[in-house]
C-alpha positions in Angstrom: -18.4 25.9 22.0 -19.3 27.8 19.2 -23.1 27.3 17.9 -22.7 24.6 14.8 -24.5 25.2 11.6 -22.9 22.1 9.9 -25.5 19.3 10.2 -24.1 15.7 10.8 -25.8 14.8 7.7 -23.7 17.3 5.4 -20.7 16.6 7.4 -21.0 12.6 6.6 -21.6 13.9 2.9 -18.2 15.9 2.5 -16.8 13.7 4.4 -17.0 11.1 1.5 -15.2 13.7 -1.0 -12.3 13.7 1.2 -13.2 16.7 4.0 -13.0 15.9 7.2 -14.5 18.2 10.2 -12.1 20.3 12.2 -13.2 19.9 16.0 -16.1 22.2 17.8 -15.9 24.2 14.3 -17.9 24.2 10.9 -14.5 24.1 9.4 -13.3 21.2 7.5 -9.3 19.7 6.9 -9.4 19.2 2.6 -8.0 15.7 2.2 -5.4 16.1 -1.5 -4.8 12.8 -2.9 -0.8 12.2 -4.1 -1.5 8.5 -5.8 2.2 7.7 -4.0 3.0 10.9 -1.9 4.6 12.2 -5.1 3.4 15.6 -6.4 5.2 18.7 -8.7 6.4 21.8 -7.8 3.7 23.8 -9.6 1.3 21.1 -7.4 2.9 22.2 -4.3 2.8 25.9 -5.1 -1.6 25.4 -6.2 -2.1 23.4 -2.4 0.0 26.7 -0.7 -2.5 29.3 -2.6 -5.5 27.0 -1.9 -4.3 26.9 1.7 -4.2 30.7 2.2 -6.9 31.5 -0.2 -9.6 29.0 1.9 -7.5 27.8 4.9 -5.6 28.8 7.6 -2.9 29.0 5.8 -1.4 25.9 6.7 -0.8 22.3 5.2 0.0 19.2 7.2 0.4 15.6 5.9 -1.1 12.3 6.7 0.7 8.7 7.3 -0.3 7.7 4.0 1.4 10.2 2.3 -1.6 12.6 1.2 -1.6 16.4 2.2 -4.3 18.5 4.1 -5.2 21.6 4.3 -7.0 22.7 7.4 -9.5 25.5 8.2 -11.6 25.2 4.7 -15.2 26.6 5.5 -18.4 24.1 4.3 -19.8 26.9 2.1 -16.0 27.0 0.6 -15.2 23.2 -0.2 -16.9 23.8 -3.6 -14.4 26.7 -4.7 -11.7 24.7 -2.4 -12.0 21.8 -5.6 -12.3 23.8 -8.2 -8.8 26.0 -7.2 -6.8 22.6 -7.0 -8.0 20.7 -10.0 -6.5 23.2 -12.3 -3.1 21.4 -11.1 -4.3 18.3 -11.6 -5.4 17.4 -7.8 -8.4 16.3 -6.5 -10.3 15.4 -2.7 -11.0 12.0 -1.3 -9.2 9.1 0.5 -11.9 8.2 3.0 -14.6 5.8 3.2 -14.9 1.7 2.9 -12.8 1.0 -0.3 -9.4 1.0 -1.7 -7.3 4.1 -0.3 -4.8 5.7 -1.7 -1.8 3.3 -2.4 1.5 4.6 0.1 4.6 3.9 -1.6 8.5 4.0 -0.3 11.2 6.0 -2.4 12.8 2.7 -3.9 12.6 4.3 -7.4 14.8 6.8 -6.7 16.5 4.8 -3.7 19.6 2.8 -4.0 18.4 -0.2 -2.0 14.8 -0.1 -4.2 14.6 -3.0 -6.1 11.2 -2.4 -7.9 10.1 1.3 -9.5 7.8 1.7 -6.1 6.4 4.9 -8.1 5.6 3.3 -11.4 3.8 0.4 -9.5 2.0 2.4 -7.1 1.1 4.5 -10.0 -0.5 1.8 -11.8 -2.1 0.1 -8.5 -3.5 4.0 -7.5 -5.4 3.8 -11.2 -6.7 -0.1 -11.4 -8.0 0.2 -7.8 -8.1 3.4 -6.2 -9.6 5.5 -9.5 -11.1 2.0 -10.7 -12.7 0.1 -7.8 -13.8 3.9 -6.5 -17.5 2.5 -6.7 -16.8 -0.9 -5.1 -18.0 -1.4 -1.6 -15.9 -3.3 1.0 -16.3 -4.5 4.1 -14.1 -1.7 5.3 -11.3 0.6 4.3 -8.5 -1.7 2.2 -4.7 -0.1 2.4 -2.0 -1.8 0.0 1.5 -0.2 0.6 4.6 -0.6 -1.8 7.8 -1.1 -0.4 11.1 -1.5 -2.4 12.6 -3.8 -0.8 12.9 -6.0 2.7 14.2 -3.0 4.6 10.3 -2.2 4.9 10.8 1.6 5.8 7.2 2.5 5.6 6.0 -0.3 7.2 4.2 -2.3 4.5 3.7 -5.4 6.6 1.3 -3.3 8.6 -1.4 -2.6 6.2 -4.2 -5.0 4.4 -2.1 -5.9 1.6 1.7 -5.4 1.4 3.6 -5.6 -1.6 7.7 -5.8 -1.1 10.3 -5.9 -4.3 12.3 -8.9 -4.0 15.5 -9.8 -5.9 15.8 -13.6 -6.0 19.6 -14.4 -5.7 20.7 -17.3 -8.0 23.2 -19.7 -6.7 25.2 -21.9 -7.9 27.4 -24.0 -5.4 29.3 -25.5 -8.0 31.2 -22.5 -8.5 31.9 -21.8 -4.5 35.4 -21.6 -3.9 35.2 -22.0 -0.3 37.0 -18.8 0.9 38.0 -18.3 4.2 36.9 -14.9 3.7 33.5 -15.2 2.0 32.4 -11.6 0.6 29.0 -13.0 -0.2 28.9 -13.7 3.5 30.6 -10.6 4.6 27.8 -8.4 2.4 25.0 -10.4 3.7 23.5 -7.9 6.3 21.2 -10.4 8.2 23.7 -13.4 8.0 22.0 -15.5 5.6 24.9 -16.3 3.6 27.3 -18.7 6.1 30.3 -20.8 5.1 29.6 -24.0 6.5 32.3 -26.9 5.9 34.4 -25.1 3.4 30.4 -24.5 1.0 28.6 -21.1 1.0 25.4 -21.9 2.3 21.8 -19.5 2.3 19.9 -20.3 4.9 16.1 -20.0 4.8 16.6 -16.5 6.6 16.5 -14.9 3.2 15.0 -12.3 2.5 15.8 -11.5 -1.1 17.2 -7.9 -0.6 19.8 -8.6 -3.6 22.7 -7.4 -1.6 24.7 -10.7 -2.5 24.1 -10.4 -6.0 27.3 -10.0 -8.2 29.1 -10.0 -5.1 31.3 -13.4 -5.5 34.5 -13.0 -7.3 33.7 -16.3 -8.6 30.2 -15.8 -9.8 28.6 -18.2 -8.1 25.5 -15.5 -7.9 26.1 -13.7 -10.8 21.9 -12.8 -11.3 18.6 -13.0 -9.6 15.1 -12.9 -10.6 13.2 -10.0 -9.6 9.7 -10.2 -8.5 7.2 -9.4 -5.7 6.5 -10.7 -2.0 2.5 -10.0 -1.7 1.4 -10.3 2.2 -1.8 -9.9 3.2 -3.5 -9.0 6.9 -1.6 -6.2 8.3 -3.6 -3.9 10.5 -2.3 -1.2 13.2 -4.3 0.8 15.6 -6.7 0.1 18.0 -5.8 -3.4 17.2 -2.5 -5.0 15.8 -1.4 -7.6 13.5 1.3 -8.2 11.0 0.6 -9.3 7.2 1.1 -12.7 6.6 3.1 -13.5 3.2 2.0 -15.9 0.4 4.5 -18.8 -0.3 5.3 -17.8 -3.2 7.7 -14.6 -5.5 4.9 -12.6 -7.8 6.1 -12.0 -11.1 5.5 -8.6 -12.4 2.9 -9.7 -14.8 1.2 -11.7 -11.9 1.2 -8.6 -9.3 -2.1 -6.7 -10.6 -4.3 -9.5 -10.9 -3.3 -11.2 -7.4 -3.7 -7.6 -5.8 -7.3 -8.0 -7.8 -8.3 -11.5 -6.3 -7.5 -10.4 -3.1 -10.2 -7.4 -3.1 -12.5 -9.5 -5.0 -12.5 -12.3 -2.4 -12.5 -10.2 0.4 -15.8 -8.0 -1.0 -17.1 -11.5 -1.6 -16.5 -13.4 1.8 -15.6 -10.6 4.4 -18.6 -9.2 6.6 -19.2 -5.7 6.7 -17.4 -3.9 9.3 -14.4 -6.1 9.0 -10.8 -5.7 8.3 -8.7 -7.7 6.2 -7.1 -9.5 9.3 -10.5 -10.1 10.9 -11.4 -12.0 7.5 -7.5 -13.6 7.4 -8.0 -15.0 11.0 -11.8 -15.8 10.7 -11.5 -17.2 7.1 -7.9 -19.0 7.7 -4.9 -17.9 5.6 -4.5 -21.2 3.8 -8.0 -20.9 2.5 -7.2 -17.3 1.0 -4.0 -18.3 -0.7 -5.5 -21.3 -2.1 -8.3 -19.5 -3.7 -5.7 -16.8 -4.6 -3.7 -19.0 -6.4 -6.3 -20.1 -8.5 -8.2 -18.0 -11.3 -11.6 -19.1 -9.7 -11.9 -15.9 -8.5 -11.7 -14.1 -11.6 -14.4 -15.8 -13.3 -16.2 -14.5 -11.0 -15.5 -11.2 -10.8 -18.6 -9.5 -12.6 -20.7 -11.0 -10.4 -18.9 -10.4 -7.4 -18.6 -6.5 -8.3 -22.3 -6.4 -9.3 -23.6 -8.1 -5.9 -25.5 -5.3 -3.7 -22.6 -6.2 -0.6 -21.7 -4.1 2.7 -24.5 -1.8 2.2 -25.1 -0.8 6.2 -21.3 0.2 6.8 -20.4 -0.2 10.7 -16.6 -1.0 11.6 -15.8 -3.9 14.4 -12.4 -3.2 15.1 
């Protein structure tokens, strides 16, 4: 192995700007934040300069939907920032606080039934630009997903947030047809004919499909709105987010995603993941303080409290 000049001290420094050390080398991978894995073409052409101008002249790209450049020298990662902030792109993503927010395409997907990249957009500046300076107990993923068919796995981070599309049904108007084209567009089979009635069956999952799809209108609209779940965690150790029992409206979304950071900076224990806290805590203790605004008139003082200080993850 090559004789190191990178002390573990200046590696744990760059580290928190969003450079992570290339194995047995003083090189580092640059870590380019995307707010939702969205960037421009003049963006893309900046990272492919920076990349041969500093790197190896490669770029590879994470899970959560930032890019990296590898092979960036320490005594470059200065010069590295400079070159990509002229196209609007800066370093980061690492340490115990909000990452960057992953998003699905449901804005420009014809299942989406939320703008994924509008909300991620606006989640990415409240929390990830705004909560930079806010300690947590440990790292704190949200992912956006346009709808139920989950493609990028939202139920498997802290917080998950899923569009929803309420159908609204009215039985009055079901004519009872043998062949039911609510039922027949249903894709999980939610939507039976039992005893001559259309019936939807707690199987649910508000993807919209049945909307406008009776010939009788008998779900002629639905109210949009947001499943929030909370607890996901994959790696070394797995879980799946468990949902609140209740539809977020679009003016509830932002503060809920808020009371849930707040309350877990407040009452998790350093080193612990959001499903450590869900499962130690208890779920029905977190969504009843959720649900509340307690949390809220607190939130100065939670912010301000010298928490999670010592770092150290237990999972």
């Amino acid at each position: 192995m090559a004789n190191l000049k990178v002390t573990p001290a200046q590696e744990k420094e760059v580290k928190a700007i969003g450079f992570l050390r290339n194995k047995g080398t003083d090189n580092f991978s640059a870590r380019i934040i995307t707010i939702n894995g969205k960037i421009t073409a003049e963006q893309q052409k900046v990272i492919g300069e920076a990349a041969e101008k500093f790197g190896r002249g490669e770029v590879t790209f994470t899970s959560r939907l930032t890019i990296e450049v590898p092979g960036v020298p320490y005594d470059k990662i200065t010069e590295f920032q400079e070159y990509i902030a002229k196209a609007d792109l800066v370093t980061g993503g690492t340490g115990s606080k909000v990452r960057p927010v992953v998003a699905c395409k449901g804005t420009v997907c014809h299942h989406g039934l939320t703008d994924t990249f509008a909300v991620s957009e606006e989640l990415h500046d409240m929390f990830y630009n705004g909560y930079d300076s806010v300690k947590l107990p440990h790292k704190f993923k949200i992912a956006v997903g346009g709808c139920p068919n989950s493609c990028m796995k939202p139920t498997t981070n802290d917080l998950s947030i899923v569009g929803q599309l309420v159908p609204h049904y009215d039985s009055d108007l079901c004519m009872g047809c043998k062949k039911c084209s609510v039922e027949d567009v249903c894709p999980i089979g939610a939507a039976k004919v039992v005893d001559g009635v259309l019936e939807i069956t707690d199987e649910c999952n508000n993807c919209g499909k049945c909307v406008g799809a009776c010939h009788f209108d008998a779900i002629p609209d639905g109210t949009h709105g947001y499943q929030i779940a909370i607890g996901g965690m994959w790696g070394k150790r797995k879980q799946e987010a468990i949902a609140f029992n209740k539809i977020f409206s679009a003016e509830e979304l932002h503060e809920t995603v808020e009371k849930v950071i707040l309350l877990y900076r407040e009452k998790g224990q350093t080193g612990e993941r959001v499903a450590q806290f869900v499962n130690r805590y208890g779920f029905e203790n977190i969504e009843k303080e959720v649900l509340s605004d307690e949390i809220l008139a607190r939130k100065e003082e939670i912010l301000n409290a010298q928490l999670h200080l010592t770092g150290g993850a237990t999972c």
